[in-house]
Structure formats: C-alpha cells, structure tokens
C-alpha positions as CSV (number, residue, x, y, z in Angstrom):
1,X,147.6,206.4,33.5
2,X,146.6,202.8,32.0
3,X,149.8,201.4,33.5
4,X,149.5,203.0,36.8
5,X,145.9,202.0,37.4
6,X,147.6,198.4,36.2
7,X,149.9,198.4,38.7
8,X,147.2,199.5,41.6
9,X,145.0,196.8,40.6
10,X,147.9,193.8,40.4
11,X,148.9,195.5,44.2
12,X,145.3,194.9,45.1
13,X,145.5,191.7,43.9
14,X,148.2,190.6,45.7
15,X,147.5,192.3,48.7
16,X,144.1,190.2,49.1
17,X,145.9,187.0,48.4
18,X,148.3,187.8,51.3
19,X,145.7,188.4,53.5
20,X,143.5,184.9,52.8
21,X,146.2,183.7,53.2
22,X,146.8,185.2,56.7
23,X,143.3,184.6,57.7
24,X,143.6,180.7,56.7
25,X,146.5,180.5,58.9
26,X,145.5,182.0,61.7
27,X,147.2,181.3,64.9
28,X,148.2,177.7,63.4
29,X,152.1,179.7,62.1
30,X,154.7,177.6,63.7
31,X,155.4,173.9,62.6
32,X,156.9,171.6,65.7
33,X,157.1,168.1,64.3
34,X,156.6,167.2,60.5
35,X,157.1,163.4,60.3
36,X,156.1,162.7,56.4
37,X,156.7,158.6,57.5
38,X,157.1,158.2,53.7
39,X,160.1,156.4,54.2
40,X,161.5,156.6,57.9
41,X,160.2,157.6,61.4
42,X,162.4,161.6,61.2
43,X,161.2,164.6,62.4
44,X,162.1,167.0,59.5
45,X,161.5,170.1,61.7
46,X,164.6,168.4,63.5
47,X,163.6,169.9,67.3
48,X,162.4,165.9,68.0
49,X,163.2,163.2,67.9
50,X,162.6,160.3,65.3
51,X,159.1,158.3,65.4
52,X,159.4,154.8,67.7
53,X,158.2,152.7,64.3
54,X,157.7,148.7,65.3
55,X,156.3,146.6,62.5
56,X,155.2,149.4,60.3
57,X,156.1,148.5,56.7
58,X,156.8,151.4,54.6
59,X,153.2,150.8,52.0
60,X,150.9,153.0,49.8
61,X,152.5,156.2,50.0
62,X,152.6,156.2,54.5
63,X,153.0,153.3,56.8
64,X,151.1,150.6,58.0
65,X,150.0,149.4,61.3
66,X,148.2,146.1,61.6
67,X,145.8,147.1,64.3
68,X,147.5,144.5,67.4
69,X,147.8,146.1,70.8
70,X,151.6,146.0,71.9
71,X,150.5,144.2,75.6
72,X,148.7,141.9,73.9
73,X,149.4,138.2,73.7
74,X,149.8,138.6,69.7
75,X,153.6,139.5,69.6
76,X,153.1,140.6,65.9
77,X,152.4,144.0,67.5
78,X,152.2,148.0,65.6
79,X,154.0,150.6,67.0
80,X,153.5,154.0,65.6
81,X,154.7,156.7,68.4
82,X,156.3,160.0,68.4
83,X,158.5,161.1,71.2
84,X,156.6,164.0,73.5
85,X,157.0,166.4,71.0
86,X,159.5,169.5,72.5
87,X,157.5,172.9,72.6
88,X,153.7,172.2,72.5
89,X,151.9,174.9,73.6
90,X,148.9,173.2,75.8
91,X,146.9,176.2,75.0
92,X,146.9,176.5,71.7
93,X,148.1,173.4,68.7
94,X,146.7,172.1,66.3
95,X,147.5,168.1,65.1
96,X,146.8,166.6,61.7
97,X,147.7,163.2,60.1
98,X,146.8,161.2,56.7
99,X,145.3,158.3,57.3
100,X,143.4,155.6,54.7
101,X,141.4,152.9,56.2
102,X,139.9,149.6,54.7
103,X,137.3,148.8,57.0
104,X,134.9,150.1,59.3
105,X,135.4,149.9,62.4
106,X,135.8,151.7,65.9
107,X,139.7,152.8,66.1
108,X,142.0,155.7,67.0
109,X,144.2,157.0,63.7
110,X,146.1,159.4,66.5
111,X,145.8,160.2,70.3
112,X,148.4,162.4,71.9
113,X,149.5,160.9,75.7
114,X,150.3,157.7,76.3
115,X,149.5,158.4,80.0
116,X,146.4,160.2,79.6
117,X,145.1,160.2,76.3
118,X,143.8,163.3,76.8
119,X,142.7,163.9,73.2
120,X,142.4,162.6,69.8
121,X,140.9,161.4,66.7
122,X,138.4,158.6,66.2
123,X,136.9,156.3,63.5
124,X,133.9,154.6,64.4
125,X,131.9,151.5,63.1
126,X,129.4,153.5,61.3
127,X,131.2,155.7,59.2
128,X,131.8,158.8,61.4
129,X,134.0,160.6,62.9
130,X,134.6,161.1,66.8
131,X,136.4,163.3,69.4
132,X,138.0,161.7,72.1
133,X,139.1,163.9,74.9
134,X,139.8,162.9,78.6
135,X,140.7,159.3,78.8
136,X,136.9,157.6,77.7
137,X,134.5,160.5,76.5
138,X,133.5,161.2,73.0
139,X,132.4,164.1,71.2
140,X,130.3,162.1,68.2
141,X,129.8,163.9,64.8
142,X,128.0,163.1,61.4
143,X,130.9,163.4,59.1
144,X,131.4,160.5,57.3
145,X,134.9,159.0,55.7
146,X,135.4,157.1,53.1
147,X,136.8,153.6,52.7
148,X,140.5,153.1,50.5
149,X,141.2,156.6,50.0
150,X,143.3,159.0,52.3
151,X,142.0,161.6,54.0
152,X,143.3,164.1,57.0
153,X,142.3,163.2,60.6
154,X,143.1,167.1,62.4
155,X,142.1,168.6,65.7
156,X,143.2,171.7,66.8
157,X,142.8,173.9,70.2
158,X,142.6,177.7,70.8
159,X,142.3,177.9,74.8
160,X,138.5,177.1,74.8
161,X,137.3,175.2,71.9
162,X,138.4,172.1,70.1
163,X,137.5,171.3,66.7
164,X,137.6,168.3,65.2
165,X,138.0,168.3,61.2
166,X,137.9,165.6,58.4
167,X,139.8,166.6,55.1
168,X,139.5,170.5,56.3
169,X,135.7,170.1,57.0
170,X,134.3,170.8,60.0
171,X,132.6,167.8,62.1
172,X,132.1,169.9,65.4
173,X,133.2,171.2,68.3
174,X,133.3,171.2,71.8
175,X,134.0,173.9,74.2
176,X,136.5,173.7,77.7
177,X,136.9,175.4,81.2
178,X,135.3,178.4,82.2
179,X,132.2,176.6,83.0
180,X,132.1,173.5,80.5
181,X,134.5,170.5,81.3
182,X,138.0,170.7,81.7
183,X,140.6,169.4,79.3
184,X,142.5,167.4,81.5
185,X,146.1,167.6,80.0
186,X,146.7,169.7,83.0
187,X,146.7,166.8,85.1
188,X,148.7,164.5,82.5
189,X,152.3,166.3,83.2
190,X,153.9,168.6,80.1
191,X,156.1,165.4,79.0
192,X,152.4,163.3,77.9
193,X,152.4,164.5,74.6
194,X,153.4,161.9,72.4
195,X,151.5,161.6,69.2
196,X,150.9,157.7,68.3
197,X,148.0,155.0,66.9
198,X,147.3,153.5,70.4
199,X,144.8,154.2,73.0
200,X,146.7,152.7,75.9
201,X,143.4,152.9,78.1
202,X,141.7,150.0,76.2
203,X,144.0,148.7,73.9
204,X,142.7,149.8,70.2
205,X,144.9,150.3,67.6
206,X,144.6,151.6,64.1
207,X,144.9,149.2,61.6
208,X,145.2,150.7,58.2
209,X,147.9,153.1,56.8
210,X,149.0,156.2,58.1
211,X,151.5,159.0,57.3
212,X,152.2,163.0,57.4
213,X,151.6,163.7,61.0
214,X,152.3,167.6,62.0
215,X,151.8,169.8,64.8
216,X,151.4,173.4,64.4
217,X,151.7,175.8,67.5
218,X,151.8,179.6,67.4
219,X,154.7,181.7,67.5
C-alpha cells in the first residue's frame, strides 16, 4: 500500500509540473527564429534567413551596435537586422531579446518593420521602459532597467492586448481594435516584419550590446 500511495503521489507530482508548465507557455509553443548572435548572424530554427550584421563586433557574450544611424553622414554605421521572419502570425507572437546597456538614454533595443515600425521595445532617458507601436506613439511604464547588466526586452500579442515585459515582469499593457486603436501592421504589408536595432522613422539606434533574439508564434 506504502508503495502504491508512493507511486500516486510522485504521478501527482509530476502531473502538476506538466501543467505549470503548460500554463507558463501558453499560446507562446512554436519557435520561428532563434538567432543566439553569440557568434554569427544564423537563424538556428533554419526557416530564415541569417541576421544582415554590419559593424557588430562579436563582445560580452552578444553583439555590439555603436548606436550610428545607417543614412547618416557617419559611415561607421550598426546594422543589426533580421530578414522578415517566414511564418509570423500577425495575430498572435511574441518577440524577446537580451540586451545590456551602458547609458541612459532614449533608444530602441528592437522594432519589428523597417517600413512601419509598427511595434517595439524602448529604453528611455530616465530609466524606464516604453512601448512603441504605430510608427511615433508610446505606451510609457515605470519599470526600471538597470545599467551593465543584461536583461530581456519582450513583447508579445494575443489578438487584443500587447504586453510589454522587462526580465519576465510585467511593465503594462495596452489594448487594440474593437474599439481602442488599431495596430497598424495591417497596413505595413505581411513582408514588414524584420526584427532589427533601428527605428527608420527618426533615425535612433541602440548602442550597447545585444543578443538572443526569438520569436514565438502558436502552433
């Protein structure tokens, strides 16, 4: 009976770990692009291609981007881009990359759509953490990052709300359509989803290192 009521309790066991598990995954199951940019710009999924990596010296663990705008007069310029990444799901991703900054100011670690820039991750001057969605507007949060140390920059999308995370902690949220503002990747074209460190609308680029960038759709 002893090794019966064992074996029930190490089932129970395992059955709750399987479903945290689940739960923590949620509808975030498929992995599209996995570039680790430890030590080149490839796509380890191997459904895109490699990373367009200009002046991005392989450093402390990622790469590094200087922070100079390709069309600018400086022709010491970063480049950090994926290719539109092949089966994104508009209505439902999630996009996450390491980043580790040395100073504080107002800078993009990763915007997908170069023609768009229809959504992406933000550093500003104080500290915090932004949302930027639709070319110019911000979601502002109070979640603070820290200087010299990496952290993860992620944002993902269910069909209504986007949520914007630092490290796995939520900094808010924001919701779309059915009465709120559209997301306006429907106007971009389902080829603007390249993943890089430039905003193309006003020229800022992240200067500090980055690395591990994935995207997660459902299956």
């Amino acid at each position: 009976m002893k090794i019966k009521s064992c074996f029930t309790a190490c089932l129970a066991v395992v059955l709750i770990v399987l479903l945290a598990n689940c739960s923590k995954t949620g509808p975030e199951k498929l992995l599209i692009a996995n570039y680790p940019l430890i030590s080149d710009g490839v796509d380890l999924t191997g459904l895109n291609a490699s990373m367009t990596l200009e002046n991005t010296p392989f450093q402390n663990g990622g790469i590094y981007c200087n922070g100079i705008y390709v069309h600018s007069s400086n022709t010491d310029y970063c480049i950090a881009q994926s290719p539109p990444i092949n089966s994104f799901k508009f209505e439902s991703f999630s996009i996450s990359m390491d980043f580790f900054a040395s100073e504080k100011i107002t800078q993009p670690v990763w915007i997908i759509g170069t023609s768009c820039r229809w959504l992406g991750f933000y550093l500003r001057a104080d500290g915090t953490v932004a949302l930027l969605y639709n070319n110019w507007d911000f979601l502002t949060t109070p979640k603070t990052y820290s200087l010299n140390e990496w952290h993860n920059a992620k944002i993902s999308f269910d069909g209504t709300t986007v949520k914007i995370f630092l490290d796995n902690s939520l900094a808010g949220s924001l919701k779309f359509g059915n009465g709120y503002v559209q997301l306006n990747y429907g106007t971009c074209g389902t080829a603007d989803t390249e993943i890089g460190t430039t905003n193309y609308s006003n020229g800022e680029v992240f200067k500090g290192h980055v690395r591990n960038l994935e995207v997660y759709s459902p299956q």
